[in-house]
C-alpha positions in Angstrom: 0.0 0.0 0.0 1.5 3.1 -1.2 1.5 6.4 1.5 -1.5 8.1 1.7 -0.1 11.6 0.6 0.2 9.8 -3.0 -4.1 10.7 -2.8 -3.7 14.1 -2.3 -6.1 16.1 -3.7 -3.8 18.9 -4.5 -5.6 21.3 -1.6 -3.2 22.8 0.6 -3.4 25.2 4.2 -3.5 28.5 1.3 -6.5 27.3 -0.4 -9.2 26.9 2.8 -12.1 29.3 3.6 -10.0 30.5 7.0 -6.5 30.9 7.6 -4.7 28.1 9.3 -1.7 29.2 11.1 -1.2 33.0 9.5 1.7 34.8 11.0 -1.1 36.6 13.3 0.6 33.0 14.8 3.5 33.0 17.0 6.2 31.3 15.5 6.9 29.1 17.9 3.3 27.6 17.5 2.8 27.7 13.4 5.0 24.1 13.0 2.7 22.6 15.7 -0.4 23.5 14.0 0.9 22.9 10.2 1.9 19.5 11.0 -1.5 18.6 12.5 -3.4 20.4 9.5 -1.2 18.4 7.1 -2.1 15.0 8.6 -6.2 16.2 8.8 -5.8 16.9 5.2 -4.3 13.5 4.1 -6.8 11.6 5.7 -10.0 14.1 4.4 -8.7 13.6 1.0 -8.4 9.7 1.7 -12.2 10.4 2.8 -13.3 12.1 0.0 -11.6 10.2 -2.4 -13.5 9.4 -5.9 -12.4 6.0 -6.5 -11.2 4.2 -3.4 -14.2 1.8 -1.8 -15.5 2.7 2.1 -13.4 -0.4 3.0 -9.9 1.1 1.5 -10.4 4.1 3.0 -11.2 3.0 6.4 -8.0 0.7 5.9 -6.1 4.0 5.0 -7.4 5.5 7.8 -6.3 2.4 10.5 -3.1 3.0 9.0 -3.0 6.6 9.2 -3.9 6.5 13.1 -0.8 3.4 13.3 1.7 6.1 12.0 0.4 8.6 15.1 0.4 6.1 18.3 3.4 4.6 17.2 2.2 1.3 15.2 3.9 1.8 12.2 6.2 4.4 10.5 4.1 4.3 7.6 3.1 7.5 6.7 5.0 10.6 6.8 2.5 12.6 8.3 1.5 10.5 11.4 5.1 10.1 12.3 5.7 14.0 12.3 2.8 14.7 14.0 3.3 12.1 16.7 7.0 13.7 17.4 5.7 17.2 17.7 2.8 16.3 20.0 5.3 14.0 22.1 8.2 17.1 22.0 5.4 19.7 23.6 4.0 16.8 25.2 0.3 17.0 23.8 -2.3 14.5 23.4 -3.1 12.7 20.6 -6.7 12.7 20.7 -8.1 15.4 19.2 -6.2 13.9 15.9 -8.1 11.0 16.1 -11.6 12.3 17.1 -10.7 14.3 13.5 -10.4 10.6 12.6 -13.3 9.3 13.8 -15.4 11.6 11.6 -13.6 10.9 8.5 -14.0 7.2 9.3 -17.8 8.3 9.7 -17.5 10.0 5.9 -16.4 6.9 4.5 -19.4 5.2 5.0 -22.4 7.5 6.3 -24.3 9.6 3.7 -26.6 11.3 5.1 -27.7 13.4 8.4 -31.5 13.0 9.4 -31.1 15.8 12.3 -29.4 19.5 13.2 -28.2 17.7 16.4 -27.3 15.2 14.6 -24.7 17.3 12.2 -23.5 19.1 15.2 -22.5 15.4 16.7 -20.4 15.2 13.8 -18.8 18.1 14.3 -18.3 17.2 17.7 -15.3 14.7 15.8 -14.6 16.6 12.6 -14.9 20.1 13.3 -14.3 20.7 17.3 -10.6 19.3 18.2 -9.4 21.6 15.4 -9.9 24.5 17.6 -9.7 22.5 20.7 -5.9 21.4 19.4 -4.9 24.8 19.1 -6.1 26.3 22.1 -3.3 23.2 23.6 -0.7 24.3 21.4 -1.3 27.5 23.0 -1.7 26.4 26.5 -4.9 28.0 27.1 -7.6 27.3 29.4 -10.5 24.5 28.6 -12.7 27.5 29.7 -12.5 28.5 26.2 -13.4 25.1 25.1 -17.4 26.0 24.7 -16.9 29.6 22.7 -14.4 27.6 20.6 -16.7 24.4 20.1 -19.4 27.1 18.5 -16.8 28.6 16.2 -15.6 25.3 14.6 -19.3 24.4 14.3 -20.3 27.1 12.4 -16.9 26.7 10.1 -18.0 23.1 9.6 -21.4 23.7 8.5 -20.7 27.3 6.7 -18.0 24.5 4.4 -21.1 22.4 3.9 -23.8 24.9 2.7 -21.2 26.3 0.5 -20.7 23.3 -1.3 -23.7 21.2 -0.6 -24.4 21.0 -4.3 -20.9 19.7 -5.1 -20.8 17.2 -1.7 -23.7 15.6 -3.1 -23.1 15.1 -7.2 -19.6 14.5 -6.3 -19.6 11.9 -3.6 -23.5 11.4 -3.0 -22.7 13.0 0.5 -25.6 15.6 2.1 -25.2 17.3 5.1 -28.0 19.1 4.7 -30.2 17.5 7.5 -33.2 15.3 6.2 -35.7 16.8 8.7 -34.6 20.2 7.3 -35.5 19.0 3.6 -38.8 17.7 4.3 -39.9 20.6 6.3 -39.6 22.6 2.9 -40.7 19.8 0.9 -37.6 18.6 -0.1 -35.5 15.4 -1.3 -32.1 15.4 -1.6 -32.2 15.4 -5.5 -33.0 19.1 -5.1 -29.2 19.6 -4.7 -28.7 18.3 -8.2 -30.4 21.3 -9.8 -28.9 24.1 -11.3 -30.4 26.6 -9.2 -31.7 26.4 -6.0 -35.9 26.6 -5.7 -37.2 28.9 -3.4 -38.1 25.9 -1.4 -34.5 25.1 -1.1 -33.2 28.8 -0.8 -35.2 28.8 2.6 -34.3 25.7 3.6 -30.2 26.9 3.5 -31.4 30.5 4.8 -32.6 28.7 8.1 -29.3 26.7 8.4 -27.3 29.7 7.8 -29.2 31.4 10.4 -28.6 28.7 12.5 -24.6 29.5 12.1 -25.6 33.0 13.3 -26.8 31.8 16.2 -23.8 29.2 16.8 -21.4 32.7 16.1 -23.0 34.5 18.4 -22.3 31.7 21.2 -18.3 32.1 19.8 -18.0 35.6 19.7 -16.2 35.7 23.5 -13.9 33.4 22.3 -11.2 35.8 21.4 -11.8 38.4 24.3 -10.9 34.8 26.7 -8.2 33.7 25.5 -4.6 35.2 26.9 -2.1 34.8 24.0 -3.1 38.1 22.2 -1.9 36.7 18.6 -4.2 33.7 18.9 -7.1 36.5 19.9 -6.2 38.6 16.7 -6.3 35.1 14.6 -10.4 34.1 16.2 -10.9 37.6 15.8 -10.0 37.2 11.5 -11.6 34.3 11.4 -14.9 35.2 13.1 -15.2 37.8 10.5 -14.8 35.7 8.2 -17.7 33.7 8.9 -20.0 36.3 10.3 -19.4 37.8 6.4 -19.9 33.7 4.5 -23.2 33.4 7.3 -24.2 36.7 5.8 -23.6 36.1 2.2 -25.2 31.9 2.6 -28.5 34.3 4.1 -28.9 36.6 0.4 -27.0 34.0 -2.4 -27.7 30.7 -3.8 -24.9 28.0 -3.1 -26.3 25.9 -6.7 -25.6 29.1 -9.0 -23.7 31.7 -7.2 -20.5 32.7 -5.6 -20.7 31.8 -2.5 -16.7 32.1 -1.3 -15.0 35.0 -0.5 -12.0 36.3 -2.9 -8.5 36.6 -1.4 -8.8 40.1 -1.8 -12.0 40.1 0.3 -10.6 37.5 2.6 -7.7 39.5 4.0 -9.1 42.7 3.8 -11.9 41.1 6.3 -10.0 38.9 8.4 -7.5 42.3 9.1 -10.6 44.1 10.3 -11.6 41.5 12.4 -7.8 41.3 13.9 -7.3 45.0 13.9 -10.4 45.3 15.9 -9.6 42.4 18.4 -6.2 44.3 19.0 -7.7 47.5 19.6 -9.9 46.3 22.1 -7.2 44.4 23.9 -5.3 47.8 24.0 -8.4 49.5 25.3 -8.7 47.3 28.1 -5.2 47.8 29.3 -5.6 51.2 29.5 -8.7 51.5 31.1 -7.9 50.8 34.7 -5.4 53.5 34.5 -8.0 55.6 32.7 -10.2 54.5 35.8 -7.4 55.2 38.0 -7.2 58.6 36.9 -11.0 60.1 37.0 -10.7 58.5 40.6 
């Protein structure tokens, strides 16, 4: 069995929706959270794969989880990652909850529920955030805010490209219950052009992110490393501006992704911002200090 890198899909850390590791990053963290990023994108791409059956991939996936406990030396990217997590002495488990889910794409289809999405983010989308706020040593206070966040990144990825999910690997997130409350089968995500049946079934969803961003806005005032604020900070723009756009645009026959242009100049406010209030709050006892 050759390495599982050899099934790359070509996708890289540049081409996501939200930066991973920027240099809003301390440099002393970006290795850390590249090395986890590049074994979660091996083993989505073994996933999501065209041609390889559930039963390869799940094998790719064993073998993939070997390299990171130590089983095997297999592939490249479990080895690296298990030698950074065992050099800053971190756990290995929110690489394989990440696991769990793609073992759970390999052979589930479908999503009857809204709680039943947000249990699968609870594997694909949550340690993400979960890992970093480790590599950062930050509290599991921030866990919950940070839990939210991810969510709504998870399920913001899947209305984007709920059209493509489906006539590409017969995979809907969209949550049955949601579909037949409008009407809806899952063929509707085959068409062109969403029908305004399905336009208010994503709208809802998409509120539903709002609501799941408003639960994760804290996030960056509570955490103590003031880069890691600035980067929540981007990336909550970022979504609070994709919730926004899923709310007016059709995913079937619009643009539904921000350009790079839009991207940074979005994600700098939302840094910028997250600075400024940092720098505020320093100041104010002093300020307070002062009127006294």
């Amino acid at each position: 069995m050759t390495a599982s890198a050899q099934l790359r899909s070509g996708k890289g850390a540049g081409d996501e929706n939200f930066p991973v590791a920027s240099l809003l990053i301390r440099p002393r963290h970006r290795p850390a959270i590249l090395a986890f990023y590049e074994f979660v994108r091996v083993a989505d791409d073994i996933a999501d794969h065209a041609t390889l059956s559930p039963d390869e991939k799940l094998a790719r996936l064993d073998r993939l989880e070997g390299s990171l406990t130590g089983q095997n030396d297999d592939e490249p990217q479990g080895v690296h990652l298990r030698g950074v997590l065992q050099a800053r002495t971190l756990t290995p488990v929110h690489a394989q909850h990440l696991l769990r889910a793609f073992r759970q794409d390999a052979v589930k289809q479908r999503y009857e529920t809204w709680d039943e999405l947000i249990g699968y983010c609870q594997l694909s989308a949550m340690p993400v955030g979960r890992y970093v706020l480790d590599v950062h040593d930050e509290s599991q206070a921030t866990w919950p805010a940070s839990d939210a966040l991810c969510a709504a990144l998870q399920i913001i990825n899947h209305l984007q490209d709920c059209g493509d999910d489906y006539r590409s690997l017969g995979r809907v997130y969209i949550p049955r219950d949601a579909l037949v409350a409008y009407g809806l089968e899952v063929e509707a995500l085959c068409a062109k052009q969403a029908s305004p049946a399905l336009r208010q079934c994503l709208q809802g969803l998409a509120a539903r992110c709002a609501g799941l961003l408003q639960q994760s806005r804290p996030l960056a005032s509570m955490v103590a490393d003031t880069r890691l604020a600035m980067e929540i900070a981007a990336i909550q723009a970022l979504a609070e501006r994709l919730v926004a756009i899923l709310q007016q645009r059709d995913p079937l026959s619009e643009r539904v992704h921000l350009s790079k242009e839009t991207m940074l100049a979005t994600s700098a406010g939302g840094a910028v911002r997250a600075l400024s209030r940092r720098l505020f709050m320093r100041r104010a006892p002093s300020l307070t200090a002062v009127s006294h």
